[in-house]
MIFIFI-445150 format. One record per residue (C-alpha): residue number from 1; residue in one letter; x, y, z. Coordinates in Angstrom, 2 decimals. Layout:
N
NUM:a:X:Y:Z
...
//
This chain:
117
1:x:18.34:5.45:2.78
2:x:14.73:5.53:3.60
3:x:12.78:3.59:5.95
4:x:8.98:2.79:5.57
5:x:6.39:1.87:7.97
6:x:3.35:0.66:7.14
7:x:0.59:0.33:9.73
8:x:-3.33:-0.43:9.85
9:x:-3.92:-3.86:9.51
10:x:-5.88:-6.36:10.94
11:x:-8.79:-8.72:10.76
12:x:-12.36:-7.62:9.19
13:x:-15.11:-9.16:7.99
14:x:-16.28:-9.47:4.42
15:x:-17.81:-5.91:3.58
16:x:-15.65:-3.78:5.95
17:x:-12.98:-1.46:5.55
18:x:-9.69:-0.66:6.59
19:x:-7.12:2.59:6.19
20:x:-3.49:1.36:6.10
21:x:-0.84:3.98:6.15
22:x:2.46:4.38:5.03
23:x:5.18:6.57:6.58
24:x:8.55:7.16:5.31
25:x:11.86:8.50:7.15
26:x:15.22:9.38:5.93
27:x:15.83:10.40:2.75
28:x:12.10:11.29:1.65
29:x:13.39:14.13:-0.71
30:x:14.25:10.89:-3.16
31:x:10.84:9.48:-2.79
32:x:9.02:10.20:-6.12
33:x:6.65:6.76:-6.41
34:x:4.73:5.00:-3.30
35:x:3.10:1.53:-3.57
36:x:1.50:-0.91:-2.50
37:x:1.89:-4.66:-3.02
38:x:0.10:-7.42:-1.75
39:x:0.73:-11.22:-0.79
40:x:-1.39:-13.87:-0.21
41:x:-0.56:-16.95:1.30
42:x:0.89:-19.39:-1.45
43:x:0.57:-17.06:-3.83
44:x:3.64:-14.49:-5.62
45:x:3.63:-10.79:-4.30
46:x:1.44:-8.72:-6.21
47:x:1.54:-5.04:-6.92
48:x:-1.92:-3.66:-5.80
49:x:-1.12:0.38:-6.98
50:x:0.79:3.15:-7.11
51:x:0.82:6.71:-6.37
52:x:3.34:9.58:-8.17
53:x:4.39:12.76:-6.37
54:x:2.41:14.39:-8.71
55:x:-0.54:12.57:-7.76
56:x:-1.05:10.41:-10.18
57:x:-2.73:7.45:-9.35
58:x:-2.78:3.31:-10.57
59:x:-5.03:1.03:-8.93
60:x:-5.20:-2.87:-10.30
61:x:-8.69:-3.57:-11.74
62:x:-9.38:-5.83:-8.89
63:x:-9.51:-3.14:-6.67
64:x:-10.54:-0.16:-8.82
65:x:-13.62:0.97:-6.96
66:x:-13.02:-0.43:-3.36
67:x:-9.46:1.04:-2.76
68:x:-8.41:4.29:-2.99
69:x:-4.50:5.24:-2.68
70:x:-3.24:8.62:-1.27
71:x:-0.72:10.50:-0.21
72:x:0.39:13.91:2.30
73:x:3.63:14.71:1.01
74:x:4.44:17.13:3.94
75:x:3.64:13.93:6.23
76:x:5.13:11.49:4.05
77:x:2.53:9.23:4.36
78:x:0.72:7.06:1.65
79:x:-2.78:5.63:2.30
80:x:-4.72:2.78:1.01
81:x:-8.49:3.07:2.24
82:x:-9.65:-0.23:1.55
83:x:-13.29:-0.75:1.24
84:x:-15.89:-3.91:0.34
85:x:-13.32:-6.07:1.38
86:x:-13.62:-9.74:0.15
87:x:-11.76:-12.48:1.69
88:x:-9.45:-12.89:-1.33
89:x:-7.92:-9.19:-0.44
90:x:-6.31:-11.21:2.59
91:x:-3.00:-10.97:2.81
92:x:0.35:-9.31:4.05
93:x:0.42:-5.38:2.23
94:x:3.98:-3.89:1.82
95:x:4.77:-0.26:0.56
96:x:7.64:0.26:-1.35
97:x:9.05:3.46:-2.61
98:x:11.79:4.72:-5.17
99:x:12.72:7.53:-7.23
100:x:11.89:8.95:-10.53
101:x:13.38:6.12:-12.48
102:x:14.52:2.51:-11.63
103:x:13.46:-0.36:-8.92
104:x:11.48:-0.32:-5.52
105:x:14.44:-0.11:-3.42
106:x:13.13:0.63:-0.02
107:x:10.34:-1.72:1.49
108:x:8.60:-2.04:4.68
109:x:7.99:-4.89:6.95
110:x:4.22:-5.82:5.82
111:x:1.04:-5.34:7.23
112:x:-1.80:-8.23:7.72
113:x:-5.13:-7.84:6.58
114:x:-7.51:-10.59:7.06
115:x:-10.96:-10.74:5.60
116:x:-13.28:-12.88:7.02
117:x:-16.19:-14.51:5.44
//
């Protein structure tokens, strides 16, 4: 099992920024992807990126250039620093993890951001 935590959130105006973090417990060995995923209200979950253990890095093009995603392996800890925020990057952010192959088992409880305009 692994547990995730995500902290960080909270309420910004349009233009600020925001670090949310991600820390993981258990069985972190497993862990070989991070993410992050996003939902807005009345809208579907959305995956915002992704982060390997080798580093490698995905970012959806709506963010590319105002979030950055990283990770400290020895802390187990995945960041999103979110910059230029716009009010339609309001919403609850989850991290998931899983292994090398399959499905985003493990998931956190959510963090709210909320951009003001």
């Amino acid at each position: 099992q692994v547990q995730l935590v995500e902290s960080g959130g909270g309420l910004v105006q349009a233009g600020g920024s925001l670090r949310l973090s991600c820390t993981a417990s258990g069985r972190t060995s497993r862990i070989y992807t991070m993410a992050w995923f996003r939902q807005a209200p009345g809208k579907e979950r959305e995956s915002v990126g992704y982060i390997r253990w080798s580093g490698n890095t995905y970012l959806i093009d709506s963010v590319k250039g105002r979030f950055t995603i990283s990770r400290n392996n020895a802390k187990n800890t995945m960041y999103l620093d979110l910059n230029s925020l716009k009010p339609e990057d309001t919403g609850v952010y989850y991290c998931a993890s899983k292994e090398a192959s399959g499905t985003y088992d493990y998931w956190g409880q959510g963090t709210q951001v909320t951009v003001s305009s």
